[in-house]
C-alpha positions as CSV (number, residue, x, y, z in Angstrom):
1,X,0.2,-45.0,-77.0
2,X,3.7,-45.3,-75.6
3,X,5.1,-48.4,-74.2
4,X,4.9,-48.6,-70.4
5,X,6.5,-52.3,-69.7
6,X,10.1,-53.0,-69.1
7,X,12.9,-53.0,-66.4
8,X,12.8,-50.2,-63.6
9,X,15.3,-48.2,-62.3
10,X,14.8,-47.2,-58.7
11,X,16.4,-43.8,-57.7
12,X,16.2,-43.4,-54.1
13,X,16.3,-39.9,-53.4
14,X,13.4,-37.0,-53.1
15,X,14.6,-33.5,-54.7
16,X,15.5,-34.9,-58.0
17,X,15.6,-31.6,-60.4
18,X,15.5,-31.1,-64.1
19,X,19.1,-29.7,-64.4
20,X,20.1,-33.4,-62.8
21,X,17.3,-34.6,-65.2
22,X,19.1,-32.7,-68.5
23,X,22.3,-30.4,-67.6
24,X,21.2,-26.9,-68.9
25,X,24.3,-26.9,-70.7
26,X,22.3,-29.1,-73.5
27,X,19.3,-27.2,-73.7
28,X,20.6,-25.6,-77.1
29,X,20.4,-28.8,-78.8
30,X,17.8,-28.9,-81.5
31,X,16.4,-32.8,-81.2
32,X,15.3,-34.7,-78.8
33,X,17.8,-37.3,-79.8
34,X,20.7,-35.1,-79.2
35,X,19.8,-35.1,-75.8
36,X,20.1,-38.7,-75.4
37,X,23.5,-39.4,-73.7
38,X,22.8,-36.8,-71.3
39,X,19.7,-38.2,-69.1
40,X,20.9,-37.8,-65.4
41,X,24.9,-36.9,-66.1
42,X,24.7,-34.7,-63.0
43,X,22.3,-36.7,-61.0
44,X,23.9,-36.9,-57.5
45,X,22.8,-40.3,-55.7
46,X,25.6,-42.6,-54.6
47,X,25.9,-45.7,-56.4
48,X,24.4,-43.9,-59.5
49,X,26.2,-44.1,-62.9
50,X,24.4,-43.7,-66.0
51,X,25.5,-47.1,-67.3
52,X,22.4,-48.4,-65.1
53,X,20.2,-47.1,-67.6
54,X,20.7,-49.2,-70.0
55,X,17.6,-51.3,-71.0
56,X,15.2,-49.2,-68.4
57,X,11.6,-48.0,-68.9
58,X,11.0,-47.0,-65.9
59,X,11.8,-45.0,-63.0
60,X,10.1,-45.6,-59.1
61,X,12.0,-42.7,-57.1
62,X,10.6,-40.7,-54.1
63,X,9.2,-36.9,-53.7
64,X,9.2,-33.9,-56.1
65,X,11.1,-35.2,-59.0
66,X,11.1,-32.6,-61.8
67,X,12.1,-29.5,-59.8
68,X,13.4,-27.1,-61.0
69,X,13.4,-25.2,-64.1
70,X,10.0,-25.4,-66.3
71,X,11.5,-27.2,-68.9
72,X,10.5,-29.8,-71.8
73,X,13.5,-31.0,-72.4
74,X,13.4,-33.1,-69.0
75,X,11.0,-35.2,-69.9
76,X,12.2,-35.6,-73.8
77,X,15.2,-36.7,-72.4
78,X,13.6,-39.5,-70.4
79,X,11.3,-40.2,-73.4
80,X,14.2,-40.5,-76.1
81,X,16.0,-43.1,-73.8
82,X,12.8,-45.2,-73.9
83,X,11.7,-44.2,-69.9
84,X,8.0,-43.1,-70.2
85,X,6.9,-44.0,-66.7
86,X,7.8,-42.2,-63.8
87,X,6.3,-43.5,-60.1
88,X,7.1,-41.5,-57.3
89,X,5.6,-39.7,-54.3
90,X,5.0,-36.2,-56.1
91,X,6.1,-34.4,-58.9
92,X,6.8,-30.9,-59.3
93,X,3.3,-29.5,-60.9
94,X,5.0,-28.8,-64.6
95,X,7.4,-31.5,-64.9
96,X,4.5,-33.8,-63.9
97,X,2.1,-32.4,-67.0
98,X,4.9,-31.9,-69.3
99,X,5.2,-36.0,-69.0
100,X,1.5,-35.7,-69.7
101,X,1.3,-33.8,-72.2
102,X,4.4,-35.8,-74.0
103,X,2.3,-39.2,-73.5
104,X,4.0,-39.9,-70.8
105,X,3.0,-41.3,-67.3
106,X,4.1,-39.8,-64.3
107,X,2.1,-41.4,-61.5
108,X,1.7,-40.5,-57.8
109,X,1.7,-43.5,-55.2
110,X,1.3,-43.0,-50.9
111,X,4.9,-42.7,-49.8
112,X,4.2,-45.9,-48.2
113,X,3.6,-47.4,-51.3
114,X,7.0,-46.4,-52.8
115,X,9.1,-47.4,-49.2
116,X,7.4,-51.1,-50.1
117,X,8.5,-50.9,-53.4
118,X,12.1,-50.1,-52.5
119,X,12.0,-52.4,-50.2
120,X,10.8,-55.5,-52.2
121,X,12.5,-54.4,-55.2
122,X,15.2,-51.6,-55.1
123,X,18.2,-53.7,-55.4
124,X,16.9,-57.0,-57.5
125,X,16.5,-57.0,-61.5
126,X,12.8,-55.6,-61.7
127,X,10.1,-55.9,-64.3
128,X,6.9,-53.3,-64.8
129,X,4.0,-54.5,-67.0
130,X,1.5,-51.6,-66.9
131,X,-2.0,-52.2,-67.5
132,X,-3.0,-48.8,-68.4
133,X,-6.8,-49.2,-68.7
134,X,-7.0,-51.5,-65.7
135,X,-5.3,-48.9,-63.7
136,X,-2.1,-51.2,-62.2
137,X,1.2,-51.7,-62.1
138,X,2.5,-54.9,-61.6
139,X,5.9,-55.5,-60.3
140,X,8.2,-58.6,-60.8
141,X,11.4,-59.7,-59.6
142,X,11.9,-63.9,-60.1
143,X,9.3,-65.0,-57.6
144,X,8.5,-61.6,-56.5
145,X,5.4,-59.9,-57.3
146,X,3.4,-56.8,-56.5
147,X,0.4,-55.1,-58.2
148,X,-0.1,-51.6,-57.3
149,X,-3.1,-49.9,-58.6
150,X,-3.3,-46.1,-59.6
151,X,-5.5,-43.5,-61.0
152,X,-4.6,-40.7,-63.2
153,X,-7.6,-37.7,-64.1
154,X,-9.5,-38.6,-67.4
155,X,-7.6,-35.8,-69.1
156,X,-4.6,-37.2,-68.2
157,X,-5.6,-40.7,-69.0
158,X,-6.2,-38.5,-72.9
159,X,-3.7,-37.5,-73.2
160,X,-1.7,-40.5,-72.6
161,X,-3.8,-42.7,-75.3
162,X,-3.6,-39.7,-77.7
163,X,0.0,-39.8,-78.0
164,X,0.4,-36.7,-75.5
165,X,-0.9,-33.1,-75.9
166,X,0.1,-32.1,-79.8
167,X,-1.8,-35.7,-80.9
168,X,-4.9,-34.4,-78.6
169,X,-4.8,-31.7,-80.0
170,X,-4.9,-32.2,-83.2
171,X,-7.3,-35.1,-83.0
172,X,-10.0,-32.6,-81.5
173,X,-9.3,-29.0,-82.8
């Protein structure tokens, strides 16, 4: 299973596609590695550079992040710069199970969960332990603290111990 713990970015805008995720210009390269540099060059959000992912494991942002093109390489790209959890409102439907079936978490919240989160934490150096089988988050910032419970479907929740859908697979076929 992946590591879900470490610092979190918060990207505050809804709409966030895979072409802002991974240019399409890269999408010839042959390794996940190669795509490396390239996690959210084109992302459009002021205030962004992609010096603030440094160090990050995480991402809290807002509605339908992954739209866009159908591809894998979004989530790669996340997943070879050590980000394997993704909180936001909603996903688009095949970005969200592509982080799935890589191992990866990509968990809804209530809007109203994610507007306290950004409002508690956006701007202050933030932690995220996960405990994966408890089904929480929890959320530090110095004295700051916030768990935030989630569910994901049993397959998902498979998937995700398995090592995502090629692990699964060959584990049960």
């Amino acid at each position: 299973m992946k590591n879900f713990n470490g610092r979190v970015l918060f990207l505050d805008r809804s709409d966030i596609n895979t072409d802002e995720i991974i240019p399409a210009k890269y999408l010839t390269e042959n390794s996940k590695e190669a795509l490396k540099p390239y996690l959210l060059e084109d992302l459009k959000l002021e205030g962004f550079n992609t010096k603030m992912l440094e160090d990050v494991s995480a991402i809290v942002t807002r509605e339908n992040f992954g739209c866009g093109s159908s591809r894998e390489h979004a989530p790669w790209a996340l997943e070879v710069n050590g980000i394997n959890v993704v909180i936001a409102v909603d996903f688009a439907r095949i970005f969200r199970q592509n982080m799935y079936n890589c191992g990866m978490l990509a968990v809804e919240l209530p809007a109203e969960t994610i507007d306290m989160l950004f409002k508690k934490f956006a701007n202050k150096p933030t932690y995220l332990e996960t405990d994966f089988d408890g089904g929480k988050f929890i959320f530090t910032s110095g004295d700051l603290k916030e768990v935030v419970p989630f569910t994901i479907s049993d397959f998902d929740r498979e998937l995700v111990k398995a090592g995502g859908w090629v692990d699964y697979a060959d584990s049960r076929y």
